[in-house]
N, C-alpha and C positions, 0 to 999 in steps of 0.2 A: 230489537231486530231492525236492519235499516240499510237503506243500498247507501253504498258510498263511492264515489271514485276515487282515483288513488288517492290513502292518505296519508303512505309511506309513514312507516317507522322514523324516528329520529337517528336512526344508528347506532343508538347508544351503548356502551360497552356495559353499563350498569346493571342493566334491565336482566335477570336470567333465567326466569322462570313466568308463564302465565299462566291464569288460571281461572276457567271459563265454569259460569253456574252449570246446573243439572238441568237446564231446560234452556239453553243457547242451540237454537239450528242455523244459526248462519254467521259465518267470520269475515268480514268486510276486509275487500280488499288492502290488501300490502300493507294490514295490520302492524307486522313485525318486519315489516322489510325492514334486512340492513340492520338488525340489531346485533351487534359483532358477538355482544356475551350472552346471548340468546340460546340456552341449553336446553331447554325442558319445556316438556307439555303436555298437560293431559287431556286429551280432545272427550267430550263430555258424549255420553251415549244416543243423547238428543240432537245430534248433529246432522243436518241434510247440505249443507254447504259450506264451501272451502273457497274463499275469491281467491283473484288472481294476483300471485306473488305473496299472497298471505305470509309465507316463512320464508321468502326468499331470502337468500344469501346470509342467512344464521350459521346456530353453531351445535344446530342440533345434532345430539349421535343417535338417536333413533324416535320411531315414530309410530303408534299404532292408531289407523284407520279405523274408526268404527263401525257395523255394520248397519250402521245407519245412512249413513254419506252416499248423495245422490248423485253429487257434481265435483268436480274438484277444477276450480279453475287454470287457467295456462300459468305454470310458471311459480305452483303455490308453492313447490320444494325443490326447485332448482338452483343450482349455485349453494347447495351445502356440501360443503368439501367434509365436512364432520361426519355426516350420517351413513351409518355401517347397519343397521338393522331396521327394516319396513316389515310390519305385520300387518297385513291385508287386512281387511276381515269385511270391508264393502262387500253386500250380497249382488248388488247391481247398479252398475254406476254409468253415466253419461258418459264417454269418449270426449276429451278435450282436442285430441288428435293431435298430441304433443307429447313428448316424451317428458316423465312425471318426475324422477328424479337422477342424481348425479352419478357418474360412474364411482363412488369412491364405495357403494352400496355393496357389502359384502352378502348378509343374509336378507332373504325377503322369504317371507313365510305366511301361508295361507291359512286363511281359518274356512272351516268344517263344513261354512252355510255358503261359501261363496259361489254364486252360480254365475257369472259375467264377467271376465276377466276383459276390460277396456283396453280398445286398440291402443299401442304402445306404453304400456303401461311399466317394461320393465326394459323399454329398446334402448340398448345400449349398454345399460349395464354388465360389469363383471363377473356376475353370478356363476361360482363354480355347481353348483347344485340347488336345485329346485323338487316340488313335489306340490303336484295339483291332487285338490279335494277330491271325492269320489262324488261332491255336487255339481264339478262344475258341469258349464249346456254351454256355452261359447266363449270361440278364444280369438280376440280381435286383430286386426292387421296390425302387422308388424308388432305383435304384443310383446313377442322376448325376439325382435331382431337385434343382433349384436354380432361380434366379431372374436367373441371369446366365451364358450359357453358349455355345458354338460355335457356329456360323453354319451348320452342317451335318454329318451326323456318318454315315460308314460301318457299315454292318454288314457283318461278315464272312461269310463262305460257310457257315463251321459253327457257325455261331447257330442256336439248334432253338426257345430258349425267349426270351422278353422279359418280365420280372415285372411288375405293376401300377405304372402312374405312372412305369416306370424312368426316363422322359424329359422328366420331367415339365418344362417351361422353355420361357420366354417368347421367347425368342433363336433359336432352333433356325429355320432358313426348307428347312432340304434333310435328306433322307435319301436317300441311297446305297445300295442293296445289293445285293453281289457276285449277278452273274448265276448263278454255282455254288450259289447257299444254295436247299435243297430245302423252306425252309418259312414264308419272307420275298419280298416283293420292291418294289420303287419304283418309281412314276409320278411325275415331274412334282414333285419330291420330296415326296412325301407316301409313308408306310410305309404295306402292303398285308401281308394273308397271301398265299400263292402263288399264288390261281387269282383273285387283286382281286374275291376275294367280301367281304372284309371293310375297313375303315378301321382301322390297328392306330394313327399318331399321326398329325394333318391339321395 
């Protein structure tokens, strides 16, 4: 384990798979930058850090996060024109306050224990449909802003928070939410704070 500043990938087309021990918590920056044939990877369960540009501009088509991962730096999984499927499964993670990955992202899919879903974690992306945990507790600014997105989207019972703009999209016509959640609620699908004193998205 060791900081490093950038120390960019070679680009190599060669390189297409890596593969990190069972007790790796941290991947140094721009690791794999720029490795064109760069397809595969199994991120190890013992993972608490992801530096910055780590997989940039690879060729990965998908990626799963483990629930371990604290931080993800700016820019770890940007510029992958390849990558169609992201599986969550971070239970709570630092806000880079950057958008995580590329529009080309079809499915992104949450796992069961995720409780903190980081501000712009999915802004911008394509995603025709989504489905948050029944754990998540908050959902950060501009988390799923974008311009093209689900026709109507659930909130869960133990959502407490919604960051600015999280929803921010053109597409959205319904909100959902669990009659259990003590500080959300929907009319007619339009999102409410709980006593419809307030408009929280119309």
């Amino acid at each position: 384990i060791f900081d490093a500043e950038m120390l960019h990938g070679d680009g190599s087309s060669s390189i297409k798979t890596f593969i990190f021990g069972d007790e790796v918590e941290s991947i140094p920056n721009a690791l794999c930058y720029s490795m064109k044939g760069f397809e595969s990877v199994t991120l190890p369960k013992s993972l608490k850090n992801i530096g910055i540009k780590a997989f940039y501009n690879t060729a990965l088509t998908q990626i799963t996060v483990p629930e371990s991962v604290e931080k993800i730096g700016r820019g770890a999984f940007n510029e992958i024109f390849t990558l169609k499927t992201v599986n969550w499964n971070a239970i709570s993670i630092e806000s880079n306050e950057d958008h995580y990955f590329y529009d080309s992202v079809e499915n992104f899919n949450f796992g069961n224990k995720v409780k903190d879903i980081p501000a712009y974690l999915c802004s911008l992306l394509q995603i025709k449909s989504i489905s948050l945990p029944e754990s998540v507790e908050t959902i950060g600014e501009r988390a799923f802003y974008t311009f093209n997105f689900i026709e109507s989207i659930t909130i869960p019972a133990n959502v407490n928070y919604i960051g600015k703009e999280a929803f921010y999209a053109y597409d959205i016509k319904a909100f959902n939410v669990s009659e259990e959640n003590d500080y959300f609620a929907s009319k007619d699908g339009i999102l409410y704070n709980k006593d419809f004193t307030e408009i929280i998205y119309l």
